[in-house]
C-alpha positions as CSV (number, residue, x, y, z in Angstrom):
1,X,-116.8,-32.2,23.4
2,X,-117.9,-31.8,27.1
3,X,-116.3,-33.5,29.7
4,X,-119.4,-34.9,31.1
5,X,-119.6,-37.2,27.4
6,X,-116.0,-38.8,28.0
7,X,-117.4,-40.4,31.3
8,X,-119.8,-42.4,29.2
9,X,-116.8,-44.0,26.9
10,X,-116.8,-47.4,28.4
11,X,-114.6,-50.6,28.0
12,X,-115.4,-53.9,30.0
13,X,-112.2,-56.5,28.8
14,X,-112.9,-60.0,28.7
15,X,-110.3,-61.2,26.1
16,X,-108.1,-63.0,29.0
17,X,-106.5,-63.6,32.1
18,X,-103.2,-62.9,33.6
19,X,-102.4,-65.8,36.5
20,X,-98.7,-65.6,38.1
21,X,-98.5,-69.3,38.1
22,X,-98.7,-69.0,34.2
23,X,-96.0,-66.4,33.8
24,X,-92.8,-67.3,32.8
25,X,-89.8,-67.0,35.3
26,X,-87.9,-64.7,33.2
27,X,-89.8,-61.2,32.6
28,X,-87.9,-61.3,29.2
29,X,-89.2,-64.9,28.4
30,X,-92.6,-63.4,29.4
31,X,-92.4,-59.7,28.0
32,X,-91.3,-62.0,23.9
33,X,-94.4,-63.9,24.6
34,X,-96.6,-61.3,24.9
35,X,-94.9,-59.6,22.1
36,X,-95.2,-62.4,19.6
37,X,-99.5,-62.1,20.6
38,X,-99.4,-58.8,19.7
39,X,-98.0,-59.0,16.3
40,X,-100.5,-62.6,16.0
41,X,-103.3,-60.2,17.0
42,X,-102.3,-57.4,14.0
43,X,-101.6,-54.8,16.8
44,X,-100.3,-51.2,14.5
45,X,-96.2,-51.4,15.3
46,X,-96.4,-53.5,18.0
47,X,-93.0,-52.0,18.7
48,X,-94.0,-48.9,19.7
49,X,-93.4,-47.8,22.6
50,X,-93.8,-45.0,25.1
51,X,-90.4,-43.5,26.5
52,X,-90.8,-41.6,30.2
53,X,-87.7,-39.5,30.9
54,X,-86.8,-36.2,33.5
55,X,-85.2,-33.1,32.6
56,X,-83.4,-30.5,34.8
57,X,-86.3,-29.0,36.4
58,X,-88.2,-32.6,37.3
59,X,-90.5,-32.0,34.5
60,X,-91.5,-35.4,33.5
61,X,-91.3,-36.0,29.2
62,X,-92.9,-38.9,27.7
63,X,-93.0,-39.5,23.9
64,X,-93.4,-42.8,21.3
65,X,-90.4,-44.1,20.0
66,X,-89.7,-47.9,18.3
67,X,-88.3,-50.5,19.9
68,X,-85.6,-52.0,17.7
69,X,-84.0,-55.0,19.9
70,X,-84.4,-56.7,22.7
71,X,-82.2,-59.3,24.5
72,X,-82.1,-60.1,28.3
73,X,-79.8,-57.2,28.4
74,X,-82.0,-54.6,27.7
75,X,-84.5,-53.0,24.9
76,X,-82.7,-50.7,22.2
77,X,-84.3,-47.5,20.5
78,X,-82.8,-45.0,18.4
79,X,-82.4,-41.2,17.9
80,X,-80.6,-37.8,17.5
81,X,-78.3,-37.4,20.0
82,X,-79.3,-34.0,20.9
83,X,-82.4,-33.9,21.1
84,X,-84.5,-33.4,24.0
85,X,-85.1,-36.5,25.1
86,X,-81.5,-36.7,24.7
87,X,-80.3,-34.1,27.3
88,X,-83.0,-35.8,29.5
89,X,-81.8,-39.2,29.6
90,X,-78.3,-37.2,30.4
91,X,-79.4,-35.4,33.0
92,X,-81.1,-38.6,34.7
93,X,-80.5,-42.1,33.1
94,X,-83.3,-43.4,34.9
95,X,-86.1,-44.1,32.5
96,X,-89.7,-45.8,32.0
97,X,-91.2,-47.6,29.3
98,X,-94.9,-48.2,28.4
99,X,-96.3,-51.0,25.5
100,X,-100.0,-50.5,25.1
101,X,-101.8,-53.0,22.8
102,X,-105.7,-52.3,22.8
103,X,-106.1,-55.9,20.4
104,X,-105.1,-58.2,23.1
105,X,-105.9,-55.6,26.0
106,X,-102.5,-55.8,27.7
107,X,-99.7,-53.4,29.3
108,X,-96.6,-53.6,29.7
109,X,-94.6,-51.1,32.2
110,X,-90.6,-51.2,32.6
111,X,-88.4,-49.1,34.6
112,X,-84.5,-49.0,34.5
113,X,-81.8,-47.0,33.5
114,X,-80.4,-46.4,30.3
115,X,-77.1,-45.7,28.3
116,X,-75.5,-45.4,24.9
117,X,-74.7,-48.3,22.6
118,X,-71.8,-49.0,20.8
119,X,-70.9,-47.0,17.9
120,X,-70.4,-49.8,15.6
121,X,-73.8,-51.4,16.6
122,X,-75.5,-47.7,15.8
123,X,-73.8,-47.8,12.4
124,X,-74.6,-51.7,11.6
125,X,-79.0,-50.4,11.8
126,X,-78.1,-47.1,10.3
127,X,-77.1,-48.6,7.1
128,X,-79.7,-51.4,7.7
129,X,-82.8,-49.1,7.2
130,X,-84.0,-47.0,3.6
131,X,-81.4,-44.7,2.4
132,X,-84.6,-42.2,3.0
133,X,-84.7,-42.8,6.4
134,X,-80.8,-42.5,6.8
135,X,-81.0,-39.0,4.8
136,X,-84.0,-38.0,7.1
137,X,-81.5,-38.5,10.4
138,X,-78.9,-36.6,8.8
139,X,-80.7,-33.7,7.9
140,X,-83.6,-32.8,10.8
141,X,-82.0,-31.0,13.6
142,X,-84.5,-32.8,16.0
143,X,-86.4,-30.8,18.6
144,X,-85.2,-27.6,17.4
145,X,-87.3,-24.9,16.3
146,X,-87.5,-24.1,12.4
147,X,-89.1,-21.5,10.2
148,X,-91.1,-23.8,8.3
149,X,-91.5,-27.1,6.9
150,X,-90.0,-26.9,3.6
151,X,-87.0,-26.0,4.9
152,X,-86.3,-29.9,5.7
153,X,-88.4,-30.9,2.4
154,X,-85.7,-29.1,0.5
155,X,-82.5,-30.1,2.3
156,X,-83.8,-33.6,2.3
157,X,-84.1,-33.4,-1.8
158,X,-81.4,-32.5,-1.9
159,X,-79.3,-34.9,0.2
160,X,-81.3,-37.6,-1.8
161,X,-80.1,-36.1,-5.0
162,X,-76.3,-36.0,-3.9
163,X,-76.3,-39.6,-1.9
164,X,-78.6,-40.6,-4.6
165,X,-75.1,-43.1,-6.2
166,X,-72.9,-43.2,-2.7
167,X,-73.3,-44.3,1.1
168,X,-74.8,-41.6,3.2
169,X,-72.2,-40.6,6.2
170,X,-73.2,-41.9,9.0
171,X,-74.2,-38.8,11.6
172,X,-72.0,-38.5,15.2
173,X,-74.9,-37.0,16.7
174,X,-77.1,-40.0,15.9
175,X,-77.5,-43.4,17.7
176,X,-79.2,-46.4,19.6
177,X,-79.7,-46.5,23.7
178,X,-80.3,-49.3,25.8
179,X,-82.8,-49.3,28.8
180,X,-81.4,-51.7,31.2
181,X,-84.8,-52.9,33.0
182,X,-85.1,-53.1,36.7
183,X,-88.9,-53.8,36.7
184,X,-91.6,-54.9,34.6
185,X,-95.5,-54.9,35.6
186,X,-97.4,-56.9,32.8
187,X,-101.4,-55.6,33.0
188,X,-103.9,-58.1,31.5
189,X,-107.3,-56.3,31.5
190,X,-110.0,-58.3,33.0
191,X,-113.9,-57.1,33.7
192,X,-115.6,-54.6,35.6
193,X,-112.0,-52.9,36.3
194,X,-110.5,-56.0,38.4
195,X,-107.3,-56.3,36.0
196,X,-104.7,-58.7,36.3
197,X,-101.2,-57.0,37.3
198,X,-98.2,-59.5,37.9
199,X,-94.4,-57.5,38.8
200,X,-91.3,-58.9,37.9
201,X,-88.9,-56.9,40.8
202,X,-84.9,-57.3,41.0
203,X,-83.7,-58.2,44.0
204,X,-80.0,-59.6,43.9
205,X,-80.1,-60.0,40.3
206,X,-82.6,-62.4,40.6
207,X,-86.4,-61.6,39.4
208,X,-89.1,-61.8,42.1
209,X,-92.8,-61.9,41.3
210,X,-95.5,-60.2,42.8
211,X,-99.1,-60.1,42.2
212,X,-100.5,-56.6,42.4
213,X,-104.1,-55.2,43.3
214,X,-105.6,-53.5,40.0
């Protein structure tokens, strides 16, 4: 497709407004409210989100993973241990989130910094999801390169066939993070390009808004 046919893709949003008055004193209160909309409005995994993270040479990663939890300590997400985003959030535990939901044309950006949960709260949702999803975890060696495809297809058969009657053992290179936020910006879109951007900024661990230009 040429480039000069993406300029015509056009938008104008007109679902709704974003006024600071309106938004809750707590960016948590407000981020479960706007959550809760989502899923009302039959957004695809309205859980998914966009994880930003730094490796060694400053080359920014970003990549969709599921949100899992969320409390007013943080939002959780889980993976492999050691994979790439993995190392990343090692090298540099300073992080950025990103919630997208084109049905009620809102955005949510957070910033913070994230570490590892507990071991026993990794293994309480390990068990928690399909014994297929458990044997997946245990068997890709994520972000690693590999021959072909059915080298996992058959390793995964085969774990299915042996755990098919017993637990699976839980993996040590698998678990959940926490992104401890220390921003939020929550984007309403609005028309002709004049969105709505309120900012929820920590300052003595107490959260300040701001209204932002679009």
């Amino acid at each position: 497709m040429p480039n000069r046919d993406l300029q015509d893709f056009r938008q104008d949003y007109s679902i709704a407004s974003l006024e600071i008055e309106q938004c809750a004193d707590s960016p948590f209160e407000q981020f479960a409210t706007w959550l809760n909309n989502a899923i009302k409005a039959n957004v695809i995994e309205p859980n998914a989100m966009s994880l930003a993270t730094v490796d060694e040479n400053l080359q920014p990663k970003v990549r969709t993973v599921l949100l899992k939890e969320f409390t007013i300590e943080g939002f959780v997400f889980y993976t492999n241990y050691e994979s790439d985003k993995a190392k990343e959030m090692t090298f540099s535990n300073k992080v950025s989130l990103l919630f997208w939901w084109i049905n009620t044309q809102q955005q949510i950006r957070i910033e913070g910094t994230v570490k590892k949960i507990s071991e026993t709260q990794s293994k309480a949702y390990f068990y928690s999801r399909p014994k297929g999803s458990q044997v997946g975890a245990t068997v890709s060696p994520q972000s690693k390169i590999i021959v072909d495809r059915r080298i996992l297809d058959d390793l995964f058969d085969q774990k299915m066939q042996q755990y098919q009657d017993s637990e699976v053992p839980f993996p040590n290179n698998w678990g959940g993070y926490i992104v401890e936020p220390t921003y939020f910006e929550f984007w309403q879109g609005r028309s002709s390009r004049l969105h709505d951007r309120v900012a929820y900024q920590l300052e003595n661990n107490s959260w300040k808004k701001v209204r932002l230009a679009p």
